[in-house]
C-alpha positions as CSV (number, residue, x, y, z in Angstrom):
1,X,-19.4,43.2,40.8
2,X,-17.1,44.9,38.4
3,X,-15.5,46.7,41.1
4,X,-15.1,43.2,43.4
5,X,-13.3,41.4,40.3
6,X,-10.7,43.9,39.4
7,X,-10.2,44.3,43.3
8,X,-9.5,40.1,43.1
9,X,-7.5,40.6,40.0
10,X,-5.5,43.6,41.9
11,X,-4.6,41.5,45.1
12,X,-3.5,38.4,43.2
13,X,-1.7,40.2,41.2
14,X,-0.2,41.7,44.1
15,X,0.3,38.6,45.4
16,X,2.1,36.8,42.4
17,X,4.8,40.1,42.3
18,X,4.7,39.1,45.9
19,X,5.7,35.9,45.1
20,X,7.6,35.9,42.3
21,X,10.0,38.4,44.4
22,X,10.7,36.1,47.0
23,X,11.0,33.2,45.3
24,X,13.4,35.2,43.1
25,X,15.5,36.6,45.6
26,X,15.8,33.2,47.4
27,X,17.5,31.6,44.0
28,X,19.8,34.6,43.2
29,X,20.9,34.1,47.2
30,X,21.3,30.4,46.3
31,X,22.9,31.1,43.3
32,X,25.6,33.5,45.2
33,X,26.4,31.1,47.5
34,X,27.3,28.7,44.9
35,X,29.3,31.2,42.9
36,X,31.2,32.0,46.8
37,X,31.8,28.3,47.3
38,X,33.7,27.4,43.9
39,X,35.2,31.0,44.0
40,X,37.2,29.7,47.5
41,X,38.0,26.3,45.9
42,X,39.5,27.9,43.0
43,X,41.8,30.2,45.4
44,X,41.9,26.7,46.8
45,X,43.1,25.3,43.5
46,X,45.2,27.2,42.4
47,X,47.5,27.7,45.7
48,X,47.6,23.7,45.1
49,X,49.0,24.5,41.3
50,X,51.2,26.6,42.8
51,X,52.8,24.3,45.3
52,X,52.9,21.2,43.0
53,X,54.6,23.3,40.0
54,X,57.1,24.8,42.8
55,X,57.6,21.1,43.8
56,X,58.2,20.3,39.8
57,X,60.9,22.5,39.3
58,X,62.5,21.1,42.8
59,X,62.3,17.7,41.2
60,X,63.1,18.7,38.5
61,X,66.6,20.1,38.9
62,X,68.7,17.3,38.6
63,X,67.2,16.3,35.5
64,X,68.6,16.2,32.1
65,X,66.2,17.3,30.1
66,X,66.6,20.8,31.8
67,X,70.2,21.2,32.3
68,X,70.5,23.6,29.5
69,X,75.1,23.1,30.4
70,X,74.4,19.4,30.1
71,X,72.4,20.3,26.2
72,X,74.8,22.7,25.3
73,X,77.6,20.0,26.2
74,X,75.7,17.5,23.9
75,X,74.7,19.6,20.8
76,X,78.3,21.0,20.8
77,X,79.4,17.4,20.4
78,X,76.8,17.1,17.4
79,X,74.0,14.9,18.9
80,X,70.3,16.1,19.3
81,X,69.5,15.5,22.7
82,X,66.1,14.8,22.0
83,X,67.2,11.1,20.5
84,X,69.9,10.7,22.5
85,X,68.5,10.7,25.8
86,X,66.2,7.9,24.8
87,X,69.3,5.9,23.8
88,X,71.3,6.3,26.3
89,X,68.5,5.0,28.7
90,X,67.8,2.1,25.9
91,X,71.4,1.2,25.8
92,X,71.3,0.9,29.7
93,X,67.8,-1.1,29.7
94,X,69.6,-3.6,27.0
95,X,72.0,-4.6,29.9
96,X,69.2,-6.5,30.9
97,X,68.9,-8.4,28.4
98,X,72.6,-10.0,28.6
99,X,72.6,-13.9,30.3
100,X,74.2,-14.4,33.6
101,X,75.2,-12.0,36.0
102,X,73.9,-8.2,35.2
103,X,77.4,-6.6,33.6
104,X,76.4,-3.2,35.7
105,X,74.2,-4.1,38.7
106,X,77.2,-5.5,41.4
107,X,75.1,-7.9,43.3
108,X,74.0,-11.3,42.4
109,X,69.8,-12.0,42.5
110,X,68.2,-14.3,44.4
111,X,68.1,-17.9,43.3
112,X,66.4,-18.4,40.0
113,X,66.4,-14.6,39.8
114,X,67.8,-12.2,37.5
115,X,69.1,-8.7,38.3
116,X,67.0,-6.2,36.1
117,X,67.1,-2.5,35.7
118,X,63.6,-0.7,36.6
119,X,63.9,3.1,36.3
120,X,66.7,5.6,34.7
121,X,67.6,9.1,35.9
122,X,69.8,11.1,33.7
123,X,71.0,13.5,36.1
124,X,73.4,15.1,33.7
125,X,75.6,14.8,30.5
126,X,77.4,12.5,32.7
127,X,75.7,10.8,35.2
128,X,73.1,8.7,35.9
129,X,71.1,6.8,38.7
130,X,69.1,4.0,38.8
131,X,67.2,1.2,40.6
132,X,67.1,-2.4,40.3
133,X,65.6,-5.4,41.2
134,X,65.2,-9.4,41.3
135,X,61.8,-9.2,42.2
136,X,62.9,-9.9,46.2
137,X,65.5,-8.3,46.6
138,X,66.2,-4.2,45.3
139,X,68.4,-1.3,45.3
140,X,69.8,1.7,43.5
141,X,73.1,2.3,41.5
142,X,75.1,5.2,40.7
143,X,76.6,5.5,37.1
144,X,78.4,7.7,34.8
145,X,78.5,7.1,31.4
146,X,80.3,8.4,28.3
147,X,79.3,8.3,24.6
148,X,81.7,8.4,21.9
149,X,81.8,9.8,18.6
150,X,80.1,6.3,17.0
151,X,77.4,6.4,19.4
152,X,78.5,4.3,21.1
153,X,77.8,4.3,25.3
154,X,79.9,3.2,28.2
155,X,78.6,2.8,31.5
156,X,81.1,3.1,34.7
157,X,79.7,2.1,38.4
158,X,80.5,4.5,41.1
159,X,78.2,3.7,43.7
160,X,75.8,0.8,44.8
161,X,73.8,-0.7,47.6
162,X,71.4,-2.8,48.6
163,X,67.9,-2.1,50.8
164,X,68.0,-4.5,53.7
165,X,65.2,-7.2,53.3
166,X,62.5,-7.1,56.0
């Protein structure tokens, strides 16, 4: 009878390391092909990163904040870009705010509209686009701009036009 249990006790044993192996080797499997999967979705990812911070620095280039000539051309002058850029685009936004007919934007609005300012590009240390709007109609402008010694910022239209309404 001894002999019979340790026999039992042998084979189940058997059978648990039996067990326990497969059962094992089916997670690690599992496991790998999880590990595989986010492996290619980070090759995945980072080819993305890639593209979009090549596609950055194409933007980018006319912009400036990353002119270093432009900087130079500023801090020479005595200004820290850092504020001025922020006033210059303030001083161009406060245009909006004048009554009547927008003193930069060269087209009148729509009826009961006004001409406003949406979105300011400095593309240099002396140039700038922008778009505008009356809500209906829209278009983009093409401006350079000067600042003097008091601060002070002049804005000078080049170019202008109009999208055609649909």
């Amino acid at each position: 009878m001894k002999q019979q249990i340790l026999m039992y006790i042998c084979v189940f044993s058997i059978l648990l390391v039996i067990f326990q192996y497969v059962n094992s080797k089916r997670l690690i499997e599992d496991k790998d092909k999880h590990i595989e999967s986010y492996q290619q979705k980070i090759i995945k990812n980072k080819d993305s990163i890639a593209i979009l911070q090549d596609e950055n620095l194409d933007l980018s280039h006319f912009n400036l904040e990353r002119n270093e000539d432009a900087i130079s051309y500023f801090e020479n002058k005595g200004y820290n870009v850092s504020e001025l850029i922020p006033y210059i685009k303030d001083q161009l936004y406060e245009t909006n705010e004048v009554r009547g007919e927008h003193p930069i934007v060269p087209y009148a609005a729509s009826e009961g509209r006004r001409m406003l300012i949406n979105t300011v590009k400095l593309l240099n240390h002396k140039w700038i686009i922008a778009d505008f709007t009356d809500g209906q109609i829209w278009g983009e402008i093409f401006l350079t701009y000067e600042v003097d010694e008091n601060k002070h910022v002049t804005f000078h239209v080049v170019e202008s036009f109009l999208y055609p309404l649909n």
